[in-house]
Structures are given as C-alpha cells and as structure tokens.
C-alpha positions as CSV (number, residue, x, y, z in Angstrom):
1,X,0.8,-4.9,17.2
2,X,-1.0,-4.7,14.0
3,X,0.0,-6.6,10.9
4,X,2.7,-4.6,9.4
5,X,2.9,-2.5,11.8
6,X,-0.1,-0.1,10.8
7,X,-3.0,0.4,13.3
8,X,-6.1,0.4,11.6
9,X,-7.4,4.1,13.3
10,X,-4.0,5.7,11.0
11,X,-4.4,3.5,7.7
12,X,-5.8,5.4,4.5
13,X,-9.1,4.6,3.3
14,X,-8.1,1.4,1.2
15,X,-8.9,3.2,-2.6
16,X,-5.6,5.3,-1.9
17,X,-3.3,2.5,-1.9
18,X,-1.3,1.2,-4.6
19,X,0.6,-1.9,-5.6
20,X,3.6,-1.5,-7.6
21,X,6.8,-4.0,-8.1
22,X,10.4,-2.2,-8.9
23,X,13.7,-4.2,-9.8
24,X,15.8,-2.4,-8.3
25,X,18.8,-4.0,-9.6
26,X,18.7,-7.0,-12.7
27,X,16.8,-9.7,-11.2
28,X,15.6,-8.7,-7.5
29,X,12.3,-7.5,-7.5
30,X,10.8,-5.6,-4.5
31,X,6.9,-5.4,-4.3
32,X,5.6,-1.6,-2.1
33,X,2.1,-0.6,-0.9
34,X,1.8,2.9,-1.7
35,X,0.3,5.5,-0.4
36,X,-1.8,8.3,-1.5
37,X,-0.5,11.8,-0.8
38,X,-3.5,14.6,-0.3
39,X,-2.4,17.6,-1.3
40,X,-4.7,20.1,-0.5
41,X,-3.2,23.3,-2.1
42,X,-3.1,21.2,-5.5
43,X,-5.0,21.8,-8.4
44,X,-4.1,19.1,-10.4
45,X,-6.2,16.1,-10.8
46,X,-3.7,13.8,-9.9
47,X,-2.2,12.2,-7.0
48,X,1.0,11.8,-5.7
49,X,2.2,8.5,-3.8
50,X,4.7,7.8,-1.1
51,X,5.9,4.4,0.0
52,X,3.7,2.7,3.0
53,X,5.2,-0.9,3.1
54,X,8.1,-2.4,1.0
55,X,9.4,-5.9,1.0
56,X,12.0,-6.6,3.4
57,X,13.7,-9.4,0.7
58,X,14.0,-9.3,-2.6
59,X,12.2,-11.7,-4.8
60,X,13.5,-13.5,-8.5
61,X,11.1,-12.4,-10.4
62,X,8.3,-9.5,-11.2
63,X,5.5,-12.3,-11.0
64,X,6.2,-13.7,-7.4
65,X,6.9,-10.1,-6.1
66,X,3.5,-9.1,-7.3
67,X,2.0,-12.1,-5.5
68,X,3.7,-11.2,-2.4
69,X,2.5,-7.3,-2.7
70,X,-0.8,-8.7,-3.2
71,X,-0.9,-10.4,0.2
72,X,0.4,-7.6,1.7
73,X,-2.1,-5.6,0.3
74,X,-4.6,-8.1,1.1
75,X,-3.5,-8.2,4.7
76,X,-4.2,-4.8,4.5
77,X,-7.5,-4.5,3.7
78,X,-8.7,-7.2,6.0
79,X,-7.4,-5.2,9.2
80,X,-9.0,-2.0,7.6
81,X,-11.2,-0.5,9.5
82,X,-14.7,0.2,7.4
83,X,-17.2,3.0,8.2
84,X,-20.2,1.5,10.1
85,X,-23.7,3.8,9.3
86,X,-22.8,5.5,12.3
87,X,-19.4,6.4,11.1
88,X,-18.8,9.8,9.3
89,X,-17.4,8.5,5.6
C-alpha cells in the first residue's frame, strides 16, 4: 500500500493540492490535503477543492496541525510520480 493510501498512478499533479488547518471545535485543530476539483464546463477562473487526506486526531493548536499537514503533504510529494521526457505532461 501506498503512504496514505493514494497510489501514485491516481494522485493529482502536486500544484493542485492544498494545505489548509480548520478548528473544528475551540481548541482541536485538524490539518486536510485538498484537492483540486476540474471543472471543465466552468468558466470561472477559479478552482474548487475537495478534501484528499484529513487528520485522523485532532491536534492543540493551529501551529502543530500545520506541521503535521506539512508532512503529510510532504509524504505526498515524495511518492508523486513526476513526468519523465518520455512522459506526456
């Protein structure tokens, strides 16, 4: 199995991910990977975002969620698959 759970061949390309920490109630703060939703019907130049990870545990404070995001995200990135020059980008 892949770390959390994502297989590198069905993970977004890594620019459409996002970090965000919400407190969900007063002091527990849950970091979550999000997501980039394509729509392609859309005109707007904006992007929507759907959660991809979330933390199982909630944390005491915004700074050490964010940390924890941040190796999540990190974790991400480093099973990532990355176009080779053979590879359609």
């Amino acid at each position: 199995m892949w770390p959390l759970g994502v297989a590198p061949e069905t993970m977004s390309a890594l620019n459409d991910l996002a970090l965000t920490v919400e407190e969900r109630e007063p002091g527990r703060f849950y970091w979550l990977l999000l997501e980039a939703v394509h729509d392609t019907g859309s005109t707007a130049d904006t992007l929507g975002y759907q959660p991809m990870r979330v933390a199982a545990r909630p944390q005491p404070s915004y700074s050490s969620a964010l940390a924890l995001g941040a190796a999540a995200l990190k974790q991400v990135a480093a099973t990532a698959r990355h176009p080779g020059p053979s590879d359609s980008a």
